[in-house]
N, C-alpha and C positions, 0 to 999 in steps of 0.2 A: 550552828557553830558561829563563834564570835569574829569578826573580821576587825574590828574598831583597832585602828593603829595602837600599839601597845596591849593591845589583849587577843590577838592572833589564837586560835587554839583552846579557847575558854567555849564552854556550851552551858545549857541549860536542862538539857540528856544526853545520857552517853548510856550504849550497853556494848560486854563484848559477846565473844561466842560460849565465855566458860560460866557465862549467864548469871552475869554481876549486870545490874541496873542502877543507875544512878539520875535521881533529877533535882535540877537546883530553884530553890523560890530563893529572890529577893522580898525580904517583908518590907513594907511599904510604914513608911513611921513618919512623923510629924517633919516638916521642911528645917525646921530647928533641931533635929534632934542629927540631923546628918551631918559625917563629918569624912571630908573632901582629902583627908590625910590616912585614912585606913586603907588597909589592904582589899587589890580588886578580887571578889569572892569566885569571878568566871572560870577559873581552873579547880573550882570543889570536885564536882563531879568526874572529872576527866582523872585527876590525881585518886582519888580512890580506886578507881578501873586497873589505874596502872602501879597503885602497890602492892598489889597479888595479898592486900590484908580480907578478912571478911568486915562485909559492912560494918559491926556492930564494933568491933576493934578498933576500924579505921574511925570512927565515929567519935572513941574516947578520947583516941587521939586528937581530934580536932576540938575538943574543949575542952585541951588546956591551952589553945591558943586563941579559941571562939572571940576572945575580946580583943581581938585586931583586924575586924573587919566591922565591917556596918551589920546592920541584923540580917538573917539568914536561915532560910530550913535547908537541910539536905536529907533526902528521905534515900535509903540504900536499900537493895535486894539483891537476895541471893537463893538463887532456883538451882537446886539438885536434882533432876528427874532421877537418876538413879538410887538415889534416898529415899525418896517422892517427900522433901523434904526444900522449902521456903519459910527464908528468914528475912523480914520487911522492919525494919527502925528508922530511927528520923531521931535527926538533935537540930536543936537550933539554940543559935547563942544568946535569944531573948528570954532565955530566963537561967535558971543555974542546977536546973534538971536534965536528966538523961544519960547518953541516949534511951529514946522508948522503942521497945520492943513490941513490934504490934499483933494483935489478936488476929486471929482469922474472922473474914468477913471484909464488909466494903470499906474501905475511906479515900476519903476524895480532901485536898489541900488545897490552897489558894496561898494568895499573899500578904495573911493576917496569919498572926497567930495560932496555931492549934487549939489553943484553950482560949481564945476570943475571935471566934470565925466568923466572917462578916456575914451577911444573910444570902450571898449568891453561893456562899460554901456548901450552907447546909441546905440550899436548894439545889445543888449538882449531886447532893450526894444521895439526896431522895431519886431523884430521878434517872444517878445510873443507877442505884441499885432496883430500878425498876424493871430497865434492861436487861439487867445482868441475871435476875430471878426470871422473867418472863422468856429470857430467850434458853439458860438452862445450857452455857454454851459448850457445843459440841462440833465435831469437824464435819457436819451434815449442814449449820446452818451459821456456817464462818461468816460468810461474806452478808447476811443479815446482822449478822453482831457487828459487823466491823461499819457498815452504813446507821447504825443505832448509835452505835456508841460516837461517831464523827455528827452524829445529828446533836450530841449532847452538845459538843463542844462546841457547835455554831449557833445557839444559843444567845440571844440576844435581849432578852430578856432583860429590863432594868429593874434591878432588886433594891429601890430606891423611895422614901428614903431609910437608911443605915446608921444608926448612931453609931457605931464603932467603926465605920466607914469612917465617918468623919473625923473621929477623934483619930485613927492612924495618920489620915490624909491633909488633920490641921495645916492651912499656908499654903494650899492650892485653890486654886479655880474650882469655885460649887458645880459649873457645868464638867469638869474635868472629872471632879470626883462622882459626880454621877454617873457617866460613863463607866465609870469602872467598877462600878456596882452589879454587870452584867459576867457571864460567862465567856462571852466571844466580847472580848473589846474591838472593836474597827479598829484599823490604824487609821483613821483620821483625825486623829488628836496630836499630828503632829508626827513624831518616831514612833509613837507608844502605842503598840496594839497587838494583837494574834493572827500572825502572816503563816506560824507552820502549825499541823496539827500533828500531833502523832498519837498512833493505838499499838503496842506491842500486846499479842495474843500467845499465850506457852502452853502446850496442852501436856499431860502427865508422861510423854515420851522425849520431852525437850523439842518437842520440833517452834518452832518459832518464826508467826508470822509479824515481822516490823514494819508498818506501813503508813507513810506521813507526804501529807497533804501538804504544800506551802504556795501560796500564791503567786501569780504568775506577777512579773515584774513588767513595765510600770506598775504600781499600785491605785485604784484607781475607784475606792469602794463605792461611789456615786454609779458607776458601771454595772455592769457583770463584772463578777471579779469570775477570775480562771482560778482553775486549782490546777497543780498539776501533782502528782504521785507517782510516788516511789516506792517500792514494795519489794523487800530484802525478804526473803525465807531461809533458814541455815537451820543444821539441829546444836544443840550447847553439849561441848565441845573442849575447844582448846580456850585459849588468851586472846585470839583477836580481835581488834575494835573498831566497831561502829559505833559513828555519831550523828547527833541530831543536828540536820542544816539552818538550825536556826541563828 
């Protein structure tokens, strides 16, 4: 969750219990191309949760106004276990399409474009779906899926160099932008890095394990860092909301 004086209440994920998911990317675009006078994007996620719309509704809605904010994805889900029915979209104001409706099967998003992924994109998304096939996931071997898939994300891997890394990131620091060519960014670039992790797991009964890693404060990546975890189980339900402590 966002604490930053004037954006109180803004997150990056939010789920409730009637099993709406929402998570928000800021796309990362040229140092010129940003503008200091649009609207802050941190309350995408949390307002979707709380208009009782379905993703994909709530999503058309949001572009016809997409052009008062800086660029943006917001990817939406919506899990019926008693349907045994999941509806996964994503709009984002960088281009003048959508919202898309997504296929069954893996995808994995970053802070480039959908349709120009930088190359640590489509290397997360080989390697959870490698996970995610090998482990077959079932309620006998959770707790292995849930340390595989947190092993994705601490990932440090520099997928560098990126031509289209660079062309987003024109007007930053080459050591900056390399860094962030990686899966797990350190926060030692300053503010800018991966302090929480989260895995939400939904098995075909609604039961739902939520569970997010965020680092122990001071920060201190030269160290051990600590993690410490939080781990929410509920079944989907009614309206109420949790969110991501990021």
């Amino acid at each position: 969750m966002d604490f930053e004086e004037g954006k109180q209440g803004g997150t990056w994920l939010a789920m409730n219990t009637s099993g709406q998911v929402a998570t928000l990317l800021n796309l990362m675009r040229p140092v010129s191309d940003m503008d200091g006078t649009k609207r802050d994007r941190g309350f995408l996620a949390v307002n979707y949760l709380e208009s009782g719309m379905e993703g994909v509704n709530y999503l058309q809605r949001l572009r016809r106004e997409g052009d008062i904010f800086n660029s943006f994805l917001l990817v939406t889900i919506d899990v019926k276990p008693m349907m045994g029915d999941v509806t996964a979209a994503y709009y984002t104001n960088d281009d003048d399409e959508g919202p898309v409706i997504l296929k069954e099967g893996v995808h994995v998003f970053g802070n480039s474009s959908p349709s120009q992924p930088w190359k640590k994109v489509n290397a997360a998304k080989r390697i959870f779906e490698e996970v995610v096939v090998s482990r077959q996931p079932d309620s006998e071997h959770k707790e292995e899926l849930l340390a595989e898939i947190f092993q994705v994300l601490r990932n440090d891997t520099l997928h560098y160099p990126d031509e289209q890394l660079d062309k987003d990131t024109e007007g930053r620091p080459e050591e900056y932008v390399k860094q962030l060519s990686a899966i797990f960014i350190k926060p030692e670039l300053g503010l800018y890095g991966s302090r929480t992790h989260t895995v939400i797991l939904i098995d075909s009964q609604g039961h739902v394990d939520y569970v997010e890693k965020t680092m122990k404060e001071p920060i201190d990546v030269t160290s051990n860092i600590t993690w410490i975890t939080t781990r929410m189980q509920f079944t989907i339900q009614d309206s109420s909301r949790i969110v991501s402590h990021l």
